[in-house]
N, C-alpha and C positions, 0 to 999 in steps of 0.2 A: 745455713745448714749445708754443707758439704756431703757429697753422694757420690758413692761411685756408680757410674753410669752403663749400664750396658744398652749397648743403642746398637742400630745398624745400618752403621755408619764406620769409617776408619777416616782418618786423619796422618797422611802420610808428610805433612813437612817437616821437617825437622831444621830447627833454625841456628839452625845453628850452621936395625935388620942384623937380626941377631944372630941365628943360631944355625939354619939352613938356609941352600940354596944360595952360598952369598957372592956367588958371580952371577947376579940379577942386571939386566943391561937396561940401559933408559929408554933401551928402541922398546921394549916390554911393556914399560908405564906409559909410553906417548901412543903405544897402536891401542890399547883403552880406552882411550880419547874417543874412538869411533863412536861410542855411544857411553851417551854422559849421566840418581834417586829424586825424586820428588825431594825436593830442595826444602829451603826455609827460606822465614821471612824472617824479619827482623824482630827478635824475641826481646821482649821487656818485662821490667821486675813486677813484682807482683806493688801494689799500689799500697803506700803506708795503711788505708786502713787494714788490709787483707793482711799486711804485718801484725799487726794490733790484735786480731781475732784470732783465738785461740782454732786449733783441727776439732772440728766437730763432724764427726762420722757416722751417717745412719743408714742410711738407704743405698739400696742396690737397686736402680732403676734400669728399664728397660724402655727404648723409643727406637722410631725408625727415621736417619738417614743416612745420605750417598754423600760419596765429594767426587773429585774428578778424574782419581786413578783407580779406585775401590768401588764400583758401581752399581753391583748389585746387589740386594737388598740383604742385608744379613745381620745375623745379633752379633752383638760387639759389644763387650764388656772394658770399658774405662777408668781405670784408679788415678790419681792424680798425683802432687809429691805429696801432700798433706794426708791425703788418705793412706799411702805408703809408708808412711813412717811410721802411722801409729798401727798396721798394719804389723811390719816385721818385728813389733813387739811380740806379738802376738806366734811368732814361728821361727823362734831363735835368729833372725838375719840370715833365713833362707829363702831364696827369693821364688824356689819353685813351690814351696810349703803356702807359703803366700799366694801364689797365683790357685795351686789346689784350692784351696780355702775360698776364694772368691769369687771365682769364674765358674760356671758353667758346661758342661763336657769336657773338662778336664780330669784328667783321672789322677789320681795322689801321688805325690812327691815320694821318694825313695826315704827320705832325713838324712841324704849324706851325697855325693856331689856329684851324683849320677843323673839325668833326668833319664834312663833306660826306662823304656813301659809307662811313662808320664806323655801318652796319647791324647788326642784333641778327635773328638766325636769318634774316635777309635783309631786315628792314623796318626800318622808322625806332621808336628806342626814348624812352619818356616819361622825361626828367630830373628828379628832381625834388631840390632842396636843402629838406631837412628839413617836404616834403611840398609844397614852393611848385615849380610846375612852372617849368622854363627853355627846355620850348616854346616856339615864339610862332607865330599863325595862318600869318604873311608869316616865312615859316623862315629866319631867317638860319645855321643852321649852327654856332652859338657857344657850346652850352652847354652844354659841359664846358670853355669858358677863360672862363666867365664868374662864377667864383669862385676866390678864392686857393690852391691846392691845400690850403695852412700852415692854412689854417681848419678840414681837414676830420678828424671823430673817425672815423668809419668811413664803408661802402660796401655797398649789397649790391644787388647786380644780378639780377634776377627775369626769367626767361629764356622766352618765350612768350607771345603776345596775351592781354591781361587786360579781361574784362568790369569792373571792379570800378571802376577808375581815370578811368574815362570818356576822353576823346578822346588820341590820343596811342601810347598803348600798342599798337600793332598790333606789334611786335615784341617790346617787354618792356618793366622799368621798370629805371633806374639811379637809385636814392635813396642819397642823399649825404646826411649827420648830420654837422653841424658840431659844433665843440667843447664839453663840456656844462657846465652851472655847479653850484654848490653843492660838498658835502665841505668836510676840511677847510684853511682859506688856505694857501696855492700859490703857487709865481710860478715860471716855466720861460723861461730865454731858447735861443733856436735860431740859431744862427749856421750860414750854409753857403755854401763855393764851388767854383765850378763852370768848367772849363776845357778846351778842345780840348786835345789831345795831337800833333795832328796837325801842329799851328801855330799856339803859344803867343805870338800878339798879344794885346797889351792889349784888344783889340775882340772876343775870343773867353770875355774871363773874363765871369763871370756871379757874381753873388753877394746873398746874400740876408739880412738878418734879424726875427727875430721875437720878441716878447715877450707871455708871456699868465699871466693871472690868473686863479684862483676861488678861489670858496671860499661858506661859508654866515655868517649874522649872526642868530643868536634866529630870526624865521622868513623870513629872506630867501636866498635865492642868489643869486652873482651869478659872473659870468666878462669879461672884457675882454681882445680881442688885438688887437695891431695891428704891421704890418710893412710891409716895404719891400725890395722884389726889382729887382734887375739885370739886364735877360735880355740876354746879350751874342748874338754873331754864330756862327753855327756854323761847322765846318770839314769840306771830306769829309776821305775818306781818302787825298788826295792834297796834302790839305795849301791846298786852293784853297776859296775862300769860298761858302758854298750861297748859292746867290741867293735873291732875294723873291719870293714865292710872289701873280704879280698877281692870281690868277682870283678865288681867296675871302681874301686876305689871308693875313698873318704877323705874330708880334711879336718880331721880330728885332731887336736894338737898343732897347728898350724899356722904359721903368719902370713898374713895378705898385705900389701901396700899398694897403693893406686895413687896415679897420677891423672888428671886429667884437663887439658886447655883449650881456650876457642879463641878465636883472632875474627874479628867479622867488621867490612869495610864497604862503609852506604858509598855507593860509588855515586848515583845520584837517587832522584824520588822514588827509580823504578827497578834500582839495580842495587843486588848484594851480593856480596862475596866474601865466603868464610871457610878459614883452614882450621881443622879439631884433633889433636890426635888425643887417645886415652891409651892408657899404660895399667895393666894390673896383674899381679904376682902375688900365687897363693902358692906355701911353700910348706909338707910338712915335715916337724921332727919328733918324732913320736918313740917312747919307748915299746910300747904294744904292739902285739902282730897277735894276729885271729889265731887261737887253740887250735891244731888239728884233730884232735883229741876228741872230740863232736864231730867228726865226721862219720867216724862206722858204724854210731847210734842210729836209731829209729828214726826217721825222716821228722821233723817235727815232735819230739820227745823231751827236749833241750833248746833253749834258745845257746845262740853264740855265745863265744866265752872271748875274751882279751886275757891275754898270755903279756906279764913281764918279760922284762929282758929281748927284747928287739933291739938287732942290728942290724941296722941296712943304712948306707951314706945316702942313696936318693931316692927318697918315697915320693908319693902321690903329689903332684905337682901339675898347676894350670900357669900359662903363661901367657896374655894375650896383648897384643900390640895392633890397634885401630890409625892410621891416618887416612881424613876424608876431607876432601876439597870439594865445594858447592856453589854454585852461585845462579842465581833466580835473576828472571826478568820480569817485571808485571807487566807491560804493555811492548811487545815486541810483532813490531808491523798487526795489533789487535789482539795478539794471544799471549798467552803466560808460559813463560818459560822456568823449568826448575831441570836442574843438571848438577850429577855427581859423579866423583870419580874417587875410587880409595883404594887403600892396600892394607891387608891385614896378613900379620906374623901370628900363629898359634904352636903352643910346643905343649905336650903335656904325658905326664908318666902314671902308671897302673901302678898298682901295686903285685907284687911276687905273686906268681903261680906255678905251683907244680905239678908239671904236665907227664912226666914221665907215668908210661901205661894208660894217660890218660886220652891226650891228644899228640898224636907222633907228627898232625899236620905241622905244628908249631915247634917241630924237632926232639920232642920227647925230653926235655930237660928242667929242668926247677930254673925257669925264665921270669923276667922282669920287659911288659915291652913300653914303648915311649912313642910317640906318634909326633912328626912336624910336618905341618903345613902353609903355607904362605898364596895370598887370595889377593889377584890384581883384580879391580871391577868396576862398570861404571854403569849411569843409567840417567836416563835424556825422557822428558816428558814434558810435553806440551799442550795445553788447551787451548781450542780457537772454537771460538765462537762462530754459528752459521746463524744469522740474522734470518735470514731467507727463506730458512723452514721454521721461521717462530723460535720459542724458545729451547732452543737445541744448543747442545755444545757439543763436539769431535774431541775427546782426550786421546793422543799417540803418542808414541815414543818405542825407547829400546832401551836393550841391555845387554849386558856382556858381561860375562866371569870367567877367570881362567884360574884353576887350584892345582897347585904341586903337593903330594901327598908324599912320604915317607915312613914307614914303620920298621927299624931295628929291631932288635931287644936283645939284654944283657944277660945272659948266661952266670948260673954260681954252684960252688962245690957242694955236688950232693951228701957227699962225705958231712963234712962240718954243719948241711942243715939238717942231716937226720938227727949226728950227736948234740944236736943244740934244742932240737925235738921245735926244731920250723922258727926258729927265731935269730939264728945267724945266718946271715949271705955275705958269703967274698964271692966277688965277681970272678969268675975265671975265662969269660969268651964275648963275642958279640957275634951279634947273626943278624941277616936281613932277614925280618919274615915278610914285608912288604917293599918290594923295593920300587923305585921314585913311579911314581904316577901321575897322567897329566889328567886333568880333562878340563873342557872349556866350554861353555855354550853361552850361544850368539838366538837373542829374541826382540821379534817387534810385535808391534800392540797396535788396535785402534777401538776407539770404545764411542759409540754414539750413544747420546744422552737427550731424551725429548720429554717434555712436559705438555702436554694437551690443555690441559686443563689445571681448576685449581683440587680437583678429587683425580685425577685419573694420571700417572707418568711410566714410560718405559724406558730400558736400556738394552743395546745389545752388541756382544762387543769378539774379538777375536785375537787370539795371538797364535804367531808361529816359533814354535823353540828349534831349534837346530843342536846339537848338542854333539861331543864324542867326548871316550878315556884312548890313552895313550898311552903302553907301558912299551918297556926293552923286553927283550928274550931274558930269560930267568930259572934257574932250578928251585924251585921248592923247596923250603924247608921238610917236607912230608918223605924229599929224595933224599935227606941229608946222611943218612945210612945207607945207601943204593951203593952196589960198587957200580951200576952200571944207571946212573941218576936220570930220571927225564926231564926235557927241556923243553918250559913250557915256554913256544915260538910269541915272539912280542907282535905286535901290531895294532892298529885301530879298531876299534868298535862305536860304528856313529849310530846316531838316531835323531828323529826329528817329528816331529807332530805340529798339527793344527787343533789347537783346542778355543772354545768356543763358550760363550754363558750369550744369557742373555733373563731380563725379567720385569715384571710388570707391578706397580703398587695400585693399589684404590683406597684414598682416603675418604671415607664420606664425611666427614665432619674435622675439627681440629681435634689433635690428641690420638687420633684413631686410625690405625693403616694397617691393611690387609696385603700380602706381596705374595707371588707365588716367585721361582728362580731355579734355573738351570747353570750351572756350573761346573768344569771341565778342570781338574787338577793333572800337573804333570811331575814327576819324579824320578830321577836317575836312579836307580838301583844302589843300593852298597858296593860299588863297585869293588871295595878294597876286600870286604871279606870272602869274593869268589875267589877274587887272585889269589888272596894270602892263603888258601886252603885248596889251592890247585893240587890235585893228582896225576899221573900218569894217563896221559892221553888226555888229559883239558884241552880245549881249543876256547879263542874269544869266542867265537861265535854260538857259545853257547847260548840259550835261553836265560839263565840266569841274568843277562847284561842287559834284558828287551828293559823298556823304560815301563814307569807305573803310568796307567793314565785312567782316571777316576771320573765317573760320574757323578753328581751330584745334584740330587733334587730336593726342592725343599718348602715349604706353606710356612708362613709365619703371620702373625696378630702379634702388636702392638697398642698400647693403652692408656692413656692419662686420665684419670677422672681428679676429680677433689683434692683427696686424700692420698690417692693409691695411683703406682702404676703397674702394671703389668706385660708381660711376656707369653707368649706360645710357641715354637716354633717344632717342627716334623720333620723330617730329614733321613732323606736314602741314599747311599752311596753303594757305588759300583767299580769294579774293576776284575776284567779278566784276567790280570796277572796281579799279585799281591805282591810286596814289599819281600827279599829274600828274609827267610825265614831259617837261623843257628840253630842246629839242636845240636847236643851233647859236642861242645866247647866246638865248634867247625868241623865234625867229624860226617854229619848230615847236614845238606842246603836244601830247601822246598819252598817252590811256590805255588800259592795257589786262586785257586779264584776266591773274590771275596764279594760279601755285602753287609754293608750299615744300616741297620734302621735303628732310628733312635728318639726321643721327644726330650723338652727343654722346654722345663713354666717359672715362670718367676713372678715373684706378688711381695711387694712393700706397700710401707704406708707411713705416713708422718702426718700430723696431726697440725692444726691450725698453728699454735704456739710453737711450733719446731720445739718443744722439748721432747717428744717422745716417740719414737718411731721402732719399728718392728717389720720382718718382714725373712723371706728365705725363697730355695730355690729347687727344682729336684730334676735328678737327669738319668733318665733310662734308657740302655742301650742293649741290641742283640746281633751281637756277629756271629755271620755263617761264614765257614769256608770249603771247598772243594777240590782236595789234594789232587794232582793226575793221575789217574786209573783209582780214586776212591768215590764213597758216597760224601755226603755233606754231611759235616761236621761244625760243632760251636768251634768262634776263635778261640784264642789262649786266653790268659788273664792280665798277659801283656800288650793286649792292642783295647780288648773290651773290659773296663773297671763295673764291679759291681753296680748294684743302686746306689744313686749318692744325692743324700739331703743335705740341704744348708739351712739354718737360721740364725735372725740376733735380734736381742733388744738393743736400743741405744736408749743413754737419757742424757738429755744434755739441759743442766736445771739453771746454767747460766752462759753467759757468753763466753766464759772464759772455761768451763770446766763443760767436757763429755765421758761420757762411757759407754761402754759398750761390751755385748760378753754373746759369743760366738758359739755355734756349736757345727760340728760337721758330721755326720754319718757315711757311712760306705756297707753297704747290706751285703749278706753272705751269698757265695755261688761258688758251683762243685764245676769244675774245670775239667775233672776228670773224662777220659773216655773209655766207657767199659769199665768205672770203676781204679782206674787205672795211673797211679803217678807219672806224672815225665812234666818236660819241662815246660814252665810257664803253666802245666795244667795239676793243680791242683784243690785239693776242699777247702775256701778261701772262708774265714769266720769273720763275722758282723764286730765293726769296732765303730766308736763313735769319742769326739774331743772336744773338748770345750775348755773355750779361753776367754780372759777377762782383759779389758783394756782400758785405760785411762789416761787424760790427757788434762793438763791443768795450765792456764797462762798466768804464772807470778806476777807479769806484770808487762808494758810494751814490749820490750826486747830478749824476756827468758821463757822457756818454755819445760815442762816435765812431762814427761810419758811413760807409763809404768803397765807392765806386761807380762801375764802368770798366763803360760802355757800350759798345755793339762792339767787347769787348775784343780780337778778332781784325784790327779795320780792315780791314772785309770793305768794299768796293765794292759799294751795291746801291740799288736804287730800290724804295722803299716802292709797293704797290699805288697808291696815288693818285696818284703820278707817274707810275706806267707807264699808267694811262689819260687822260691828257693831259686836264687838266681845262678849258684854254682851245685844246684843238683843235692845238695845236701847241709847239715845242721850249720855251717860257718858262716851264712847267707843270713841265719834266724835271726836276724837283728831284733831286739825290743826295742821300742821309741821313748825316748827318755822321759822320765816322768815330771815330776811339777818346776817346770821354771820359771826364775824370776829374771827380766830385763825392765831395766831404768837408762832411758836417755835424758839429756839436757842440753839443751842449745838455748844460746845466747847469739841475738842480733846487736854487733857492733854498731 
């Protein structure tokens, strides 16, 4: 019986120039070299009989351990590939809908290709694909649709601010492992489709497939995937077309293709070394652009509307390009070595906004903006063993990243988009509203790990971040009508911290462990949206650019009996400067002080004969914040998600055949202050979804998986539509109603 696991614990090995900046020099990739992700080992196929057995998915388990970079005691939530698959039946092959659904302190996905306000215990969580972070300084919001879901072997999500990780982590980490190579040759094709029930148009089917390779050769592995997805158009539950989502974009209408390959070379018993790049490109072409027509309605009176006749040559677009170099030592003069090095290319485009009278920071024009970044990086980690103090181990290392940011954006005749009533754009200009930006930060680690005994272990560990941004001198798009423009003076802004955990467990028995844990998260600011909204008389030095640096405390119980496992954990987070904070399109910045208190229970149970298992999860949280010169105030609706319950039956009445049928809730909360709309705060109403899944083995080699999302065709608005992300009715997305997805794969 297959489980996805939340434990706490993380598992960091992974075993495995396009379009900017393209005078890149090699002196740039070798001074990286200084410090080199937790590696991998040599990954092997899953074993014929584990081929043979059909995915049976039941339980969400909960336990506690450590490994050697990840060290303090924390819940962690684990999905596998098999749990995964039959998973994103279950949430159209979204991969953030999925993680909503699963995990614990995560707050609900958007349904379209934004993770904006998709928080982890309340704050912004570190992405990382097979240790390459999908961060980026100037946030776009995109990284979890910035890899092919089809690519991904497992998942596991590390739930609380992490000293260890450097910048980013103030919430948690979500590290995503692509598919691994070696074992022996393989070849799996995945064919799948996907279709409204609601109102079965040709524009509603979605359809996807994929073919992948591995295998080993004397001392080589190797793995090769590559596919090609359909995302068609959604439908609610009324049978009417969900509109396009203008604020942060959608890939509605859209083709994606992904490549991805591993090359991996046993140099001898203790040594490997392997090159990965991935490749993936979602592209939309869509006849619809979002009504403006709902906009001067009643805030919440109207859901969105999708308007025919859209023309615009380049919409909503993600583009992301991974190459990563790694190689591990197991016995190096007594310690284990793992070292990576990568470079990642991201390009990606918004969709049209008209700003005129709205926001003059962004030039006051009916714009389109596009963001390119390109991320040299590396990270060196090492465990040695200290005999001498008993069972102790020293985990250290370092890292490095340096990000070149960019934000244009295309200009179009207001003329031809009023007579077209917001549905034609001709481009008539381009403008910098962010121009190139550097920043880099340089961090080392050391983490001691002791065990006393067989009930009693601690860890306590340290890192120092060094960090800066880097821009030129620059005018403002806010100056771009000034006859007399200001210029806001370029230079550096560094920062650097010493952050700190450390924390204790007590098992008195097996199955059972009590941990209390201190934890120290660090985070650069957005740095792109103070500059790109600079006014007359900006200086760097402002407050704005200070770094975030978080406290975190936390009690956690873990539990195995019989039947059942279970979860506790309590958790308070702190920081005196809070994450910049956009109100009204970058017309106002604020930070402020903040605090997390929150709880996290989980309780499964599966039964002697693994056919029947059942079980859920529930997470409650209360943010406060404390603007400067105000009282305290709740956060938004964009950092703290309602209550949120989880449950499922599974029954799985043979080896070859499971099901499973899911339900999620998100309980209602008034955002408002004083009664009072604005952004991110407002009267958020209780929705609740449930999905059915099933998974069936024809036989050794095929497999079928069959997936009805809201299989009730419940009517409802996912949290990020109910807080109106552009201020008004074109944000009111409804979430599509009952779908149907059917996969089939076959093992060559």
């Amino acid at each position: 019986m297959l489980t996805i696991t939340t434990t706490a614990w993380f598992d960091m090995k992974t075993k495995n120039p396009k379009r900017i900046f393209k005078k890149k020099k090699l002196a740039s990739l070798l001074s990286s070299l200084l410090f080199v992700t937790p590696a991998f080992a040599n990954d092997t196929q899953e074993t014929q009989e584990e081929q043979n057995a059909a995915t049976k998915l039941a339980t969400i388990t909960v336990t506690a351990r450590t490994d050697e970079v990840q060290t303090s005691s924390k819940q962690v939530t684990k999905i596998d590939e098999k749990q995964l698959d039959l998973l994103k039946n279950g949430s159209s092959n979204n991969l953030a809908t999925v993680l909503a659904k699963a995990v614990p302190g995560l707050s609900d996905s958007s349904r379209t290709i934004t993770d904006y306000g998709q928080t982890l215990r309340g704050r912004n969580a570190l992405i990382l694909v097979d240790g390459i972070p999908m961060n980026l300084t100037r946030d776009t919001s995109r990284g979890l649709s910035a890899i092919d879901p089809e690519s991904i072997q497992s998942i596991e999500v590390i739930r609380g601010s992490n000293a260890i990780y450097g910048s980013g982590a103030a919430g948690g980490i979500i590290s995503i492992t692509t598919k691994a190579a070696g074992g022996e040759p393989t070849a799996k094709t995945v064919i799948g489709l996907q279709s409204s029930l609601t109102n079965m148009r040709s524009d509603a089917l979605s359809g996807d497939a994929h073919q992948y390779f591995t295998g080993s050769w004397n001392n080589f592995d190797y793995a090769l995937d590559f596919g090609y997805q359909r995302i068609g158009s959604p439908y609610d539950s009324r049978g009417n077309r969900v509109a396009p989502e203008p604020s942060q974009g959608d890939l509605f209408d859209a083709d994606a293709y992904s490549v991805g390959g591993k090359l991996g070379y046993q140099i001898d018993d203790n040594q490997y070394l392997q090159f990965a790049a991935n490749y993936y490109n979602a592209e939309q072409d869509s006849d619809y652009a979002s009504d403006p027509s709902v906009k001067p309605l009643p805030i919440g009176s109207v859901p969105a509307k999708a308007k025919k006749g859209l023309k615009l040559s380049k919409q909503n677009h993600n583009e992301n390009q991974i190459y990563n170099l790694t190689y591990s030592h197991k016995n190096l003069f007594g310690s284990k070595l793992d070292a990576q090095v990568y470079y990642r290319d991201f390009y990606t485009r918004f969709a049209p906004f008209d700003a005129r009278g709205v926001n003059l920071n962004r030039g006051g024009k009916i714009d389109q903006i596009y963001q390119e970044n390109d991320v040299f990086g590396s990270r060196l980690t090492v465990s040695t063993p200290l005999e001498f103090l008993g069972d102790t181990t020293l985990v250290w290392g370092g890292d490095f990243s340096r990000e070149r940011s960019e934000m244009p954006l295309d200009t179009f005749d207001p003329t031809i988009y009023d007579q077209s009533g917001g549905t034609h754009f001709v481009k008539n200009g381009k403008l910098i509203y962010l121009p190139e930006l550097t920043t880099q930060s340089v961090g080392g680690f050391a983490q001691l790990k002791h065990r006393f005994n067989e009930q009693w272990s601690a860890e306590i560990g340290t890192r120092y971040e060094d960090s800066y941004a880097e821009i030129d001198s620059f005018v403002p798009l806010s100056q771009l009508n000034n006859p007399n423009p200001y210029t806001v003076k370029g230079g550096k802004v560094k920062a650097d911290a010493w952050l700190y955990n450390g924390n204790i467990t007590f098992s008195p028995i097996d199955g059972q462990s009590i941990y209390a844990s201190f934890n120290q998260g660090f985070q650069l600011p957005d740095v792109g949206v103070v500059i790109r909204n600079a006014t007359a008389g900006f200086n760097l030095s402002s407050s704005f650019l200070e770094p975030v640096k978080v406290d975190n405390y936390e009690l956690g119980w873990n539990g195995e009996f019989k039947n059942f496992s279970s979860s506790l954990a309590v958790f308070h987070s702190t920081s005196d400067l809070g994450g910049v904070q956009s109100f009204n399109n970058g017309l106002i910045l604020a930070r402020t002080k903040e605090k997390v208190t929150g709880v996290e229970a989980t309780l499964d149970y599966l039964d002697d004969d693994k056919i029947w298992g059942a079980g859920g999860s529930v997470t409650w949280m209360k943010g406060r914040e404390t603007p400067q010169g105000k009282h305290e105030q709740d956060m938004t609706g964009y950092r703290i998600p309602p209550l949120k319950l989880t449950s499922y039956i599974s029954y799985s009445p043979t080896d070859t055949w499971t099901n499973r049928i899911q339900a999620t809730y998100f309980g209602s909360e008034d955002y408002r202050l004083n009664g009072k709309n604005s952004f991110g705060r407002y009267d958020v109403k209780t929705y609740t979804t449930v999905d059915l899944l099933s998974s069936f083995a024809l036989n050794k080699k095929d497999n079928i998986s069959i997936g009805l999302e809201n299989m009730f065709n419940r009517k409802y608005y996912p949290l990020y539509s109910q807080l109106y992300r552009s201020n008004d009715n074109t944000s009111h997305l409804l979430a599509a109603g009952t779908t149907l997805k059917v996969t089939y794969s076959h093992k060559w």
